[in-house]
GUGUFI-130600 format. One record per residue (C-alpha): residue in one letter; chain; x, y, z. Coordinates in Angstrom, 1 decimal, m for minus. Each point is the difference from the previous one (the first is absolute). Example, Ala and Ser with C-alpha at 12.3 -4.5 7.8 and 13.67 -1.06 7.14 Angstrom:
REM GUGUFI-130600
<"A" "A" <12.3 m4.5 7.8>>
<"S" "A" <1.4 3.4 m0.7>>
This chain:
REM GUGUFI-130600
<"X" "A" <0.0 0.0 0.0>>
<"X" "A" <2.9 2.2 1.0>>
<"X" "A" <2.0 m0.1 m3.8>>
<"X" "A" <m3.3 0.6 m1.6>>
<"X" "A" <m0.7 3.1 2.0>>
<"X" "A" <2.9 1.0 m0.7>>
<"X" "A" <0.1 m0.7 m4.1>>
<"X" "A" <m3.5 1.6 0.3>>
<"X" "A" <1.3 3.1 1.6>>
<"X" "A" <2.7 0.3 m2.5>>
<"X" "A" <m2.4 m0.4 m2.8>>
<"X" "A" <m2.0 2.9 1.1>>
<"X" "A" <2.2 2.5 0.9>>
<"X" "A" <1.7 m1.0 m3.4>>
<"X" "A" <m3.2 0.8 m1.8>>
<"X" "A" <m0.8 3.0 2.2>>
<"X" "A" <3.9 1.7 m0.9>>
<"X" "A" <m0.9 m1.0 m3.8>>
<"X" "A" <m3.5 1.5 m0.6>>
<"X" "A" <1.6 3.2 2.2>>
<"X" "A" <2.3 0.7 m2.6>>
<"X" "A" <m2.8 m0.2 m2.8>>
<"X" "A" <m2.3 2.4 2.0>>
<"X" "A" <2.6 2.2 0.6>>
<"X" "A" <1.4 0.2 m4.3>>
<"X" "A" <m3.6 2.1 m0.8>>
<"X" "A" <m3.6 0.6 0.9>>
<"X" "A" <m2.4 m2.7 m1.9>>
<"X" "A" <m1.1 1.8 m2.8>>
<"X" "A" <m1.9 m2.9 m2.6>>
<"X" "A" <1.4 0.6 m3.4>>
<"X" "A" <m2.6 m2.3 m1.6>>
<"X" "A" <m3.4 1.9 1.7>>
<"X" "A" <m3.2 m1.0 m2.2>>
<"X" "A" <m3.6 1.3 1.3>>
<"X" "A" <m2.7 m0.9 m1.8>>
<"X" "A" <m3.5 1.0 m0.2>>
<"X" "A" <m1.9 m2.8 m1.8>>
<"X" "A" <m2.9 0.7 m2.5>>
<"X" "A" <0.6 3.8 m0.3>>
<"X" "A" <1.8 2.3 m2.3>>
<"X" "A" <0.6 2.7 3.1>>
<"X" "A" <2.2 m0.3 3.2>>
<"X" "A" <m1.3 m0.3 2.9>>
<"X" "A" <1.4 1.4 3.4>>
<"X" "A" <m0.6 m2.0 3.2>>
<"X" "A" <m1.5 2.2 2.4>>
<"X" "A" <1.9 m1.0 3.1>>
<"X" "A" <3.3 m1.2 m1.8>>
<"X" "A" <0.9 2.8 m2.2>>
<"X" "A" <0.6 m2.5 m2.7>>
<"X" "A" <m0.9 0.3 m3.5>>
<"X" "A" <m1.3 m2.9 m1.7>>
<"X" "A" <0.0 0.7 m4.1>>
<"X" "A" <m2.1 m1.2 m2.0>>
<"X" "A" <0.3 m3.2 m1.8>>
<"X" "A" <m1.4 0.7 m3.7>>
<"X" "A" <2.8 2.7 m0.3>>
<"X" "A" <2.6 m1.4 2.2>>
<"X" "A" <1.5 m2.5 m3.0>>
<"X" "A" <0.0 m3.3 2.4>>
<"X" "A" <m3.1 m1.3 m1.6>>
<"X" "A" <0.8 m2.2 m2.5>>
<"X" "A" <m3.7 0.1 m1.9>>
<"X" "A" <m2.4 2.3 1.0>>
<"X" "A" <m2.9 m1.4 m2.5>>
<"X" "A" <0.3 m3.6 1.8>>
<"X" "A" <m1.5 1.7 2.8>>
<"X" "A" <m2.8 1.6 1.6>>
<"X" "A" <m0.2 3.3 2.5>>
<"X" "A" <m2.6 m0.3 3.2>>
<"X" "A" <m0.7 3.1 1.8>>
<"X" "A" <m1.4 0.5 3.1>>
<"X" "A" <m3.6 1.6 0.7>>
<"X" "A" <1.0 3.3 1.0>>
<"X" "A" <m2.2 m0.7 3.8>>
<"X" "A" <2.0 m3.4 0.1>>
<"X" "A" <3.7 2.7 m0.1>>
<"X" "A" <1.9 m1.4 3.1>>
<"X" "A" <2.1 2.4 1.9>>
<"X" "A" <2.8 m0.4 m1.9>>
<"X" "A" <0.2 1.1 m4.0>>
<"X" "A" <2.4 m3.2 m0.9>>
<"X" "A" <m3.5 m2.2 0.2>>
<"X" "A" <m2.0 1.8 m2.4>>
<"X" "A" <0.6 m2.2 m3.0>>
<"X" "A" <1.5 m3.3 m0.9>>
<"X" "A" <1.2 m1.7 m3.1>>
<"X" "A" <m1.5 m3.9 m1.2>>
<"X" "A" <1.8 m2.3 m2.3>>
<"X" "A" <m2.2 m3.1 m1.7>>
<"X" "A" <3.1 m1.3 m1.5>>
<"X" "A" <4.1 0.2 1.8>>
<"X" "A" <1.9 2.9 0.1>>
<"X" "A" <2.4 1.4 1.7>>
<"X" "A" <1.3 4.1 0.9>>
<"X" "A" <4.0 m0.3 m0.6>>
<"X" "A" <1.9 2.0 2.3>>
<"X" "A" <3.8 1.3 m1.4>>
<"X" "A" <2.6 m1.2 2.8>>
<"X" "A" <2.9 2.1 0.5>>
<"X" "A" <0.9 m1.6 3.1>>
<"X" "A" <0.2 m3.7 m0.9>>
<"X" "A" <1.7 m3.0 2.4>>
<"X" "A" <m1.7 1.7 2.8>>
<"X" "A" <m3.5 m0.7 1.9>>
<"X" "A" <m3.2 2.0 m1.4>>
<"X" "A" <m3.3 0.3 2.2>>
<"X" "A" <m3.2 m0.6 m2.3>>
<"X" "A" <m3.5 1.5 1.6>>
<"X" "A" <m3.3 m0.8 m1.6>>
<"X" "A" <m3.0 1.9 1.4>>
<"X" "A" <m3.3 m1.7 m0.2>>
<"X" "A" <m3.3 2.4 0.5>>
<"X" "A" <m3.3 m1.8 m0.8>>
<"X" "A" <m2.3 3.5 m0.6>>
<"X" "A" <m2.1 m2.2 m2.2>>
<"X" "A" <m1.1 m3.3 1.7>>
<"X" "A" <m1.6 m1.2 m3.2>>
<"X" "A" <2.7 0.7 m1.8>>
<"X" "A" <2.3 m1.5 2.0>>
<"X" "A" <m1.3 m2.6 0.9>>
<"X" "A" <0.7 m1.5 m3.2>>
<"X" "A" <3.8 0.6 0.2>>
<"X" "A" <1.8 m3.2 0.3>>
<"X" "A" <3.9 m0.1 m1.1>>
<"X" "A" <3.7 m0.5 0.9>>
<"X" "A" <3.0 2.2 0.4>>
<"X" "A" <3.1 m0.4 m1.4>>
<"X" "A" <3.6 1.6 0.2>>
<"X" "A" <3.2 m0.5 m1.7>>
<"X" "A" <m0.6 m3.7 0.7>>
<"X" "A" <m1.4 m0.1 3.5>>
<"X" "A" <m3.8 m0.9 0.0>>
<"X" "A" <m1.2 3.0 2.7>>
<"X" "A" <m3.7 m0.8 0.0>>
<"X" "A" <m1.9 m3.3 m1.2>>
<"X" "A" <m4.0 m0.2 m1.0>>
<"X" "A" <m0.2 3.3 2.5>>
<"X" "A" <m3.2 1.1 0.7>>
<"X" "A" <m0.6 3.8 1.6>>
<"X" "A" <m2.9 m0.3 2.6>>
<"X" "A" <m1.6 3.2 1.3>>
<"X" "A" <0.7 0.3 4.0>>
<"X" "A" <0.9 2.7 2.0>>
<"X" "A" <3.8 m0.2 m0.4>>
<"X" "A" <m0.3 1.9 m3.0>>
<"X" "A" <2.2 0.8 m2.0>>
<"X" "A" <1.5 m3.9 m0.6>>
<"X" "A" <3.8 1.0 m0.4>>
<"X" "A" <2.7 m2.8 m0.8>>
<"X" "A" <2.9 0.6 0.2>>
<"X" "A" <3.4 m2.2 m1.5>>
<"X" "A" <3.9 0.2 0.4>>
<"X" "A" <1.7 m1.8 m2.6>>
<"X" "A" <3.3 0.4 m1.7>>
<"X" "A" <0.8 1.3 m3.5>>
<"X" "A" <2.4 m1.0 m2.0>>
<"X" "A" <m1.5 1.3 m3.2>>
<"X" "A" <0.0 3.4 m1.8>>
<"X" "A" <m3.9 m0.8 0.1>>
<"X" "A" <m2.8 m0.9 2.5>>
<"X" "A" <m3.0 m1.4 m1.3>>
<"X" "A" <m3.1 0.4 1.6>>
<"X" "A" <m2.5 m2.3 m1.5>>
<"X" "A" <m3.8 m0.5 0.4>>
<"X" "A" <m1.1 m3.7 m1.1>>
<"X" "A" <m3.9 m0.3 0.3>>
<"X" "A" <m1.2 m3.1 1.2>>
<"X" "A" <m1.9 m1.0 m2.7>>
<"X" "A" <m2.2 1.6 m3.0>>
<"X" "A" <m2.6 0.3 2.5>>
<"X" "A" <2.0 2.2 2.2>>
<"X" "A" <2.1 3.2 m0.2>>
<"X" "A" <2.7 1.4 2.0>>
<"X" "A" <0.3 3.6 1.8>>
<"X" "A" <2.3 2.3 1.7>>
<"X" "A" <m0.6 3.7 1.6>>
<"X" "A" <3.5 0.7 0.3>>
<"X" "A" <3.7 m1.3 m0.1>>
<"X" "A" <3.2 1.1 1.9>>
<"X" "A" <3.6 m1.3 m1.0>>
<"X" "A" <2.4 1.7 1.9>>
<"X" "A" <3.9 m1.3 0.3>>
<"X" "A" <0.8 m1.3 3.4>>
<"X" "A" <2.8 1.1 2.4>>
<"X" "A" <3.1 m2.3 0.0>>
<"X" "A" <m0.1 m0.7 3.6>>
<"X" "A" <m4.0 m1.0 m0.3>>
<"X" "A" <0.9 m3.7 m0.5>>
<"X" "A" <3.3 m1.7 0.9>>
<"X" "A" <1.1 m3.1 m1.5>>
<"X" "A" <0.4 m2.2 4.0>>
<"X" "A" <m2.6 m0.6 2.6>>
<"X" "A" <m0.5 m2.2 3.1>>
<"X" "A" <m1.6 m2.9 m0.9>>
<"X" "A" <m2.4 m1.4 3.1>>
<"X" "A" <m1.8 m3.4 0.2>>
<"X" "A" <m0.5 m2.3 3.3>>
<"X" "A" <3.4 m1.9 m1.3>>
<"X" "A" <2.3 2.1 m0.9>>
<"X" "A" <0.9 3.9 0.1>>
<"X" "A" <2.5 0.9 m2.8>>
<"X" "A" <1.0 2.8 m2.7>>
<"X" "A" <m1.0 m0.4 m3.5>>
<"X" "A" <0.8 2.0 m2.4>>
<"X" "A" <m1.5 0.9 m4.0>>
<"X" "A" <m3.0 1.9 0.9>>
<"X" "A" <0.8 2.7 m2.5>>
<"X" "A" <m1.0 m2.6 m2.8>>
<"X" "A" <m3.2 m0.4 1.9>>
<"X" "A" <m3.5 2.6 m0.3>>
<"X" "A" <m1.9 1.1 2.7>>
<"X" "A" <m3.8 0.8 0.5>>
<"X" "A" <m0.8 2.1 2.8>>
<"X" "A" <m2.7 m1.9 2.6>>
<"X" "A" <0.2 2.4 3.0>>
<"X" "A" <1.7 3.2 1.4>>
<"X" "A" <m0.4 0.9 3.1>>
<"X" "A" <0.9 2.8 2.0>>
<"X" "A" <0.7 m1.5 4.1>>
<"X" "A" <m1.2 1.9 2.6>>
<"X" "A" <m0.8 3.8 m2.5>>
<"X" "A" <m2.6 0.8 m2.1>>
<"X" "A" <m1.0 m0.8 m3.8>>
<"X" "A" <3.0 1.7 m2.0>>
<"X" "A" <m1.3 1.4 m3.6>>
<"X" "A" <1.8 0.2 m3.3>>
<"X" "A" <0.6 3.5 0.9>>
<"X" "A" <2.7 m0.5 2.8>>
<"X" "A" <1.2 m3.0 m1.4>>
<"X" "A" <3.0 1.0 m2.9>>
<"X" "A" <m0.8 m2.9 m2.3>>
<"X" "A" <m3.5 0.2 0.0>>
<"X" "A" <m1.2 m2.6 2.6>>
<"X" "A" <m2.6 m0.7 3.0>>
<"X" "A" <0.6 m1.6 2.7>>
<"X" "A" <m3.4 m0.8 2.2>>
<"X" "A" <m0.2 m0.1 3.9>>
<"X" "A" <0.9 m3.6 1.5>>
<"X" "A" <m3.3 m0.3 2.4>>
<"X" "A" <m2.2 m2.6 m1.6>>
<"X" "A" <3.4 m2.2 m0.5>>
<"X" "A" <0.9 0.5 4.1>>
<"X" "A" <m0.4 m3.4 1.7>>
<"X" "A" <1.4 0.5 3.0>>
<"X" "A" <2.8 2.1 2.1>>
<"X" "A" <m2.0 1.0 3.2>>
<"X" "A" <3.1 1.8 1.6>>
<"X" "A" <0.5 1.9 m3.1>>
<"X" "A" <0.2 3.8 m0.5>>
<"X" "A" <m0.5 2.3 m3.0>>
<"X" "A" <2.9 2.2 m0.4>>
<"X" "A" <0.7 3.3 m2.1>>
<"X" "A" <3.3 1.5 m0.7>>
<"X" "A" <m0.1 4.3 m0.6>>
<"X" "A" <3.9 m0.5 m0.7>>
<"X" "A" <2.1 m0.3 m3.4>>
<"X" "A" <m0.2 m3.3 m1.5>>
<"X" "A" <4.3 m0.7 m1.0>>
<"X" "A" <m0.6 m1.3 m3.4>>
<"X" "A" <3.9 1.5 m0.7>>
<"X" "A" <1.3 m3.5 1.7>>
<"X" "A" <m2.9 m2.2 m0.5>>
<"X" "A" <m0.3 m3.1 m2.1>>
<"X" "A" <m3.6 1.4 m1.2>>
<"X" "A" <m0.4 3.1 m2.1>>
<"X" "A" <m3.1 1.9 m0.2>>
<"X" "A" <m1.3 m1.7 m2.8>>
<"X" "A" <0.3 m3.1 2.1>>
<"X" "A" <m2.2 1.2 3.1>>
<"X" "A" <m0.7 3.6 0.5>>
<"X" "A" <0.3 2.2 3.0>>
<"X" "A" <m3.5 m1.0 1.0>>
<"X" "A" <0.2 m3.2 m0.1>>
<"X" "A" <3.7 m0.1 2.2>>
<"X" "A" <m1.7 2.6 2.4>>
<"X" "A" <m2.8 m2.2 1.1>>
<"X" "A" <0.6 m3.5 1.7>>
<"X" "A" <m1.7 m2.4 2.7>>
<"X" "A" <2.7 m1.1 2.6>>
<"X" "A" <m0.1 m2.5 3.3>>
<"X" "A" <1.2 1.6 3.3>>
<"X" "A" <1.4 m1.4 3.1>>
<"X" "A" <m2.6 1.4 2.9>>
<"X" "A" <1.3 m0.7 3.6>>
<"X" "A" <3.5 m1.0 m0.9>>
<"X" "A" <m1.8 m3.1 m1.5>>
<"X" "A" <0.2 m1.0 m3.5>>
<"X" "A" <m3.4 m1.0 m1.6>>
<"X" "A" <0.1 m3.9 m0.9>>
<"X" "A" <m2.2 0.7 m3.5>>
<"X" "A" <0.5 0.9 m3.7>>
<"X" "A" <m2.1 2.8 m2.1>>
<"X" "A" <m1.5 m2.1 m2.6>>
<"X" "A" <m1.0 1.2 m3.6>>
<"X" "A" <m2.0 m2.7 m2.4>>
<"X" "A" <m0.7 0.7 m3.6>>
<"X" "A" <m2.1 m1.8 m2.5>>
<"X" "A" <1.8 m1.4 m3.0>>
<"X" "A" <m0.7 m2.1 m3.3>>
<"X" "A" <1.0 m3.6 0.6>>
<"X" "A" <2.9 m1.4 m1.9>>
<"X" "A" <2.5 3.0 m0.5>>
<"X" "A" <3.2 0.6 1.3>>
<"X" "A" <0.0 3.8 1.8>>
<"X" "A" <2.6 2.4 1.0>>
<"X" "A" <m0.6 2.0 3.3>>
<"X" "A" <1.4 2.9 0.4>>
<"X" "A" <0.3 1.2 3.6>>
<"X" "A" <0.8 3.9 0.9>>
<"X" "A" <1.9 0.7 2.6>>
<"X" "A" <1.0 3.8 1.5>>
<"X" "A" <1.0 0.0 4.0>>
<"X" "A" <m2.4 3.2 1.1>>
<"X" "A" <m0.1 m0.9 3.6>>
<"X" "A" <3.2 m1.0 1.5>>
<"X" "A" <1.9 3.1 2.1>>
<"X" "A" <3.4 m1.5 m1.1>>
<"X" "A" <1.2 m2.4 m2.4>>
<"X" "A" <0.7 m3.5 1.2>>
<"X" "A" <m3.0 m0.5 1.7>>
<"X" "A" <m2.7 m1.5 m2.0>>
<"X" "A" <0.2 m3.8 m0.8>>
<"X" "A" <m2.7 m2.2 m0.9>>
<"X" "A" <m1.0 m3.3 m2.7>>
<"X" "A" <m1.6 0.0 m3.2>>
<"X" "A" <m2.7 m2.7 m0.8>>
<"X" "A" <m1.6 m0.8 m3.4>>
<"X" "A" <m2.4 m2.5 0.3>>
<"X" "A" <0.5 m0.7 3.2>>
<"X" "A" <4.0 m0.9 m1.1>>
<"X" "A" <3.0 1.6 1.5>>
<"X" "A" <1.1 2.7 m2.8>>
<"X" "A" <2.6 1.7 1.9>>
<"X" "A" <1.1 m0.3 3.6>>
<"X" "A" <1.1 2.8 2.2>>
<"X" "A" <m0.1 2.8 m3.2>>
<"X" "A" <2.1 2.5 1.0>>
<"X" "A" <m0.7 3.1 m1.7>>
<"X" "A" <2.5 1.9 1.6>>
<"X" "A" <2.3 m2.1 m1.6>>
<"X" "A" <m1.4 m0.2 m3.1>>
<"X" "A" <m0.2 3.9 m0.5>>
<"X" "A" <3.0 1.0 1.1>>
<"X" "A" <m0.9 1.3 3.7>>
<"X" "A" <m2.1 2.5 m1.6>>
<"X" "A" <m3.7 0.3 1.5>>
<"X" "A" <m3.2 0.5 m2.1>>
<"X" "A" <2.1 m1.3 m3.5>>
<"X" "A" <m2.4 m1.9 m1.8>>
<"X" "A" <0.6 m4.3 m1.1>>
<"X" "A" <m1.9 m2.7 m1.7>>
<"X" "A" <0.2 m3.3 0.0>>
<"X" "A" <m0.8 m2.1 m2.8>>
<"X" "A" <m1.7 m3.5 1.2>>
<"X" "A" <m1.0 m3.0 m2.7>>
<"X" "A" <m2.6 m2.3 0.9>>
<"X" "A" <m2.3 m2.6 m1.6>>
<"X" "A" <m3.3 m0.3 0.4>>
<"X" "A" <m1.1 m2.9 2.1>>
<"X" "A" <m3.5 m0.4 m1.5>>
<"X" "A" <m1.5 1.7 3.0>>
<"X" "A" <m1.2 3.2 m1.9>>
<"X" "A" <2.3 2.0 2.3>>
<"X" "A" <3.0 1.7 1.1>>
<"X" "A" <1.4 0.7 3.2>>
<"X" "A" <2.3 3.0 1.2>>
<"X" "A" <0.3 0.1 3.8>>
<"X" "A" <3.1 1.8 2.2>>
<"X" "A" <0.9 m0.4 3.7>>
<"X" "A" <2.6 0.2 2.5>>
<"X" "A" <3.1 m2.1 0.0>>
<"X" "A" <2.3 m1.3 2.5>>
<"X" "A" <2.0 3.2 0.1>>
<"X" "A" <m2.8 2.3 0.2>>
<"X" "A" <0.7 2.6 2.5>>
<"X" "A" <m2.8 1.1 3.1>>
<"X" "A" <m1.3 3.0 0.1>>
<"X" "A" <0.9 0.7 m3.8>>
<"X" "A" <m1.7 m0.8 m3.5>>
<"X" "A" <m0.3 m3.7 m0.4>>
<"X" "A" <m1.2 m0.1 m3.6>>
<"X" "A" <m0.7 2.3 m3.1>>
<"X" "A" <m1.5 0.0 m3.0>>
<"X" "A" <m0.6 3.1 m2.5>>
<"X" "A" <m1.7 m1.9 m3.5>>
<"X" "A" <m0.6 m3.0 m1.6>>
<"X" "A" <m0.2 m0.4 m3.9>>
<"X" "A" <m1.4 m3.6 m1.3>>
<"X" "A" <0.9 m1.0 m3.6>>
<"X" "A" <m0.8 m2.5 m2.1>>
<"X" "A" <2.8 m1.9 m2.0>>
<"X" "A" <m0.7 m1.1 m3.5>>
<"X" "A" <0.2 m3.5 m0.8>>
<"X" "A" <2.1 m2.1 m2.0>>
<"X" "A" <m2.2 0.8 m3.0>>
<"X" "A" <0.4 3.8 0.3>>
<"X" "A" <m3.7 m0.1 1.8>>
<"X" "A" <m1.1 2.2 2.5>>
<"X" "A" <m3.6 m2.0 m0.8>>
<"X" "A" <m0.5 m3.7 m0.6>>
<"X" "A" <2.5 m2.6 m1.5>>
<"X" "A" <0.0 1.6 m3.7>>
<"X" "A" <2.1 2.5 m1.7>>
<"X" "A" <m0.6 2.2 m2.5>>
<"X" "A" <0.8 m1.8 m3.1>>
<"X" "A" <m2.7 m2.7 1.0>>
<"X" "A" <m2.5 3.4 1.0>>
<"X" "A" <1.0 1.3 m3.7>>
<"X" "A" <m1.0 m3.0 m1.5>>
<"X" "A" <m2.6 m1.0 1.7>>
<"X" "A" <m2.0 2.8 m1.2>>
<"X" "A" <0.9 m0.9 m3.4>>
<"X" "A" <m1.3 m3.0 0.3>>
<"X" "A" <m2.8 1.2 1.6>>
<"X" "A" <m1.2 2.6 m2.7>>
<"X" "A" <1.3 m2.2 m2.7>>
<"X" "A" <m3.9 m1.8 m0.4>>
<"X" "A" <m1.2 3.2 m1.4>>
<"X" "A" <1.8 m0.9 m3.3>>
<"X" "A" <0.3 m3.3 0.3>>
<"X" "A" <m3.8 m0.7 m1.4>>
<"X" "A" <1.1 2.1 m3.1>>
<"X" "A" <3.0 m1.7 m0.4>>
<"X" "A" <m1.7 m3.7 0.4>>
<"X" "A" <m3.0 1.1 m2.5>>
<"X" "A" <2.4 1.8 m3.0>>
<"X" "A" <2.2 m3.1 1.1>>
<"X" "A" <m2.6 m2.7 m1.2>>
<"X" "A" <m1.4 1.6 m3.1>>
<"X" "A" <3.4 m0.2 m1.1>>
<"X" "A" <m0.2 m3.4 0.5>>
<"X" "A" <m3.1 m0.6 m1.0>>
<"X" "A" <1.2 1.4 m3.5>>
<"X" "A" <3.1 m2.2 m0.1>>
<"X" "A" <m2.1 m2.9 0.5>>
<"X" "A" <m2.2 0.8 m2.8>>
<"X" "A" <3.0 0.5 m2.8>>
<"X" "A" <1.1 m3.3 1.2>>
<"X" "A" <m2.2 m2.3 1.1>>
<"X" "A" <0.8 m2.1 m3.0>>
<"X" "A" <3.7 m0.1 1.1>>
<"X" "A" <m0.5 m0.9 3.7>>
<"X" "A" <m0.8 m3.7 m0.4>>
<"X" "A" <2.9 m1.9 1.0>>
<"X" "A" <1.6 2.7 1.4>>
<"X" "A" <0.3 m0.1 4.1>>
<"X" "A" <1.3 2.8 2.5>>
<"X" "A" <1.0 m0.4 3.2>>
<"X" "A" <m1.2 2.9 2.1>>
<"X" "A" <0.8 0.8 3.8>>
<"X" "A" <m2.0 2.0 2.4>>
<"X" "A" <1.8 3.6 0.5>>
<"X" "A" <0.6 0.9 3.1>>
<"X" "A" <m2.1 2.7 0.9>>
<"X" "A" <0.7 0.3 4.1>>
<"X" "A" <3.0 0.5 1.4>>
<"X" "A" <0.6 m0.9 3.3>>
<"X" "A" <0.7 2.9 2.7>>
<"X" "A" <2.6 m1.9 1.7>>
<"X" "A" <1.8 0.7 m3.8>>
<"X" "A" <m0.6 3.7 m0.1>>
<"X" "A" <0.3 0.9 3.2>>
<"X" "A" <4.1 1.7 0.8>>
<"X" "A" <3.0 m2.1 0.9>>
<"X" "A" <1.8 1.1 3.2>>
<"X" "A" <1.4 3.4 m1.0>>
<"X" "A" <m0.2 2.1 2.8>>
<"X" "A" <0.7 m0.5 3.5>>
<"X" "A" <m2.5 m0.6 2.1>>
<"X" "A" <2.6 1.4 3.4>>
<"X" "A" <m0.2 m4.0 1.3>>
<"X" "A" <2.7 m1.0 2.0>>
């Protein structure tokens, strides 16, 4: 236990010193920063955001415009905010292509979903595809009141091209979008090594760059909801109350100081002030130190791999040294006795994440729980926590949505649509047989062919991908 603590505590302050140095070479500034507004010719500012969202019809990303159709919203239907006002439909694929001038690095995708017209919508059935990772699979966007429905991708580039394409599900079906975001990521966003955890083993692994990410939940410990507008690339985080299991001794704490991002391992574009500011922390009360963990569980879709990533930023110690506790997921030992004085270089409130891979164990859930350790100290903090982030990993077939990839999506609806000419076809082919037949039906005695059945389906097992990505296993 002792040598893995210690390789452990080398590999984080390692990765803390690294992602300093990028934080510290320039402020994020995404050179690859599309907005779009979807179905409109005219940009759009979001209200609270101060972001402008321009239209698609003139922005050049649309491939075909004619292959598609415009929906606008009854003008008592307008939400709050002007990005939801129109949407654009597709009865046949295509895809907005998006110039990269920042290739071999991570991009985040955001499609915004606003159902303003349930009949309308309600017919909308269809996938998601980009640059080879299958993002969405016969989605369906169901009115509720977690309006708008935002998801929202990380996956890397290596083109000079993302493709954005919308595959109906059928000929019966169309697809539709309100808006789109791709936006370049920061460097330090998503290292290449995490901490593997299982109930066997505990281990670094290593080649996550190669892997996509689809964001589940973001949650903000212990502050309140955190809006696009104080988060630098664009995010919300939500408050962590409904996911709060248990932690009786706990306290909410909020820090009025400077957050040191100049020596931490997380940049703003990682976890803004607000998020480092907030936190829920154990206390010793008495000189005693509570025997319990705070407990976080979140819902999750059964057979993925996910990456949690913990935020960490000591607000409430009065000297460095003095706050040590363990970190659980799933209820195994991630990290014993984390130091973050250590880690940050003796420097208080200096943000750090974590990066934790786990599989899913069939239960529908993840756990993320912290506590005190054996070197917790009475009458100090016993345990912190400042944000959790819950990712999804794509599979080994570059899904983010069911065991298919996109070249079996692709032709799929080929197939599909391919029996509206197939009657034409089958009826021109038989009169020209019919009229062969005729010309020689004095020939054809004595003469035999041999005919075979063409095959006319192809099993899915044959079109679905080989193993070309990773799917982060250990």
């Amino acid at each position: 236990m002792a040598i893995r603590i210690v390789i452990m505590n080398f590999f984080l302050k390692f990765t803390f010193s690294f992602y300093t140095y990028l934080s510290l070479v320039s402020a994020f500034s995404p050179l690859d920063h599309y907005l779009i507004n979807c179905g409109s010719a005219d940009p759009v500012a979001t209200d609270l955001y101060r972001r402008i969202f321009k239209g698609d019809s003139v922005s050049g990303h649309l491939v075909s415009i004619r292959a598609s159709r415009v929906f606008n919203a009854d003008p008592s239907s307008y939400s709050s905010c002007g990005l939801y006002r129109t949407a654009r439909a597709f009865n046949r694929p295509l895809h907005y292509a998006f110039p990269i001038k920042d290739p071999g690095t991570h991009h985040l995708v955001r499609l915004h979903f606003y159902p303003f017209n349930s009949s309308y919508f309600s017919e909308a059935q269809f996938h998601v595809l980009a640059n080879g990772f299958l993002l969405l699979h016969n989605f369906r966007i169901v009115e509720s009141e977690n309006l708008p429905v935002i998801k929202e991708f990380i996956i890397p580039v290596d083109s000079e091209k993302l493709k954005v394409t919308f595959v109906p599900l059928d000929n019966s079906k169309f697809a539709v979008v309100n808006a789109i975001e791709v936006i370049s990521a920061p460097r330090d966003l998503v290292a290449d090594l995490a901490q593997y955890v299982d109930s066997e083993k505990n281990e670094q692994i290593s080649g996550l760059l190669k892997n996509g990410l689809e964001t589940v939940h973001r949650v903000n410990v212990g502050g309140f909801k955190v809006t696009p507008f104080n988060d630098s690339f664009w995010r919300t985080w939500v408050t962590d109350d409904k996911y709060l299991k248990s932690g009786d001794v706990m306290e909410k704490i909020r820090f009025g100081g400077r957050i040191n991002y100049q020596l931490g391992g997380a940049s703003r574009e990682v976890g803004p002030d607000n998020v480092y500011n907030t936190a829920r922390v154990i206390k010793s009360s008495n000189g005693t130190i509570p025997n319990t963990n705070i407990k976080w569980v979140f819902e999750v879709e059964k057979g993925y791999r996910y990456m949690i990533r913990m935020h960490f930023c000591d607000i409430v110690s009065v000297a460095t040294g003095m706050l040590y506790f363990n970190v659980y997921v799933n209820d195994n030992l991630a990290y014993e006795n984390l130091d973050l004085s250590y880690i940050t270089n003796r420097l208080l409130a200096s943000p750090f994440y974590a990066d934790f891979v786990v599989d899913e164990d069939n239960s529908g859930v993840l756990t993320v729980s912290v506590g005190p350790s054996n070197m917790s100290l009475p009458r100090a903090a016993d345990a912190i926590l400042n944000g959790i982030e819950v990712l999804k990993m794509n599979n080994s077939m570059g899904s983010f949505d069911g065991e298919v990839c996109t070249e079996f999506v692709l032709r799929s609806w080929r197939r599909g649509n391919a029996g509206v000419l197939v009657p034409l076809v089958a009826v021109i082919f038989l009169l020209l047989i019919a009229s062969v037949f005729l010309q020689r039906r004095r020939n054809w005695f004595g003469d035999s062919v041999a005919w075979s059945r063409l095959p006319v389906d192809v099993s899915e097992v044959n079109l679905k991908c080989g193993n070309q990505f990773s799917s982060g296993k250990a």
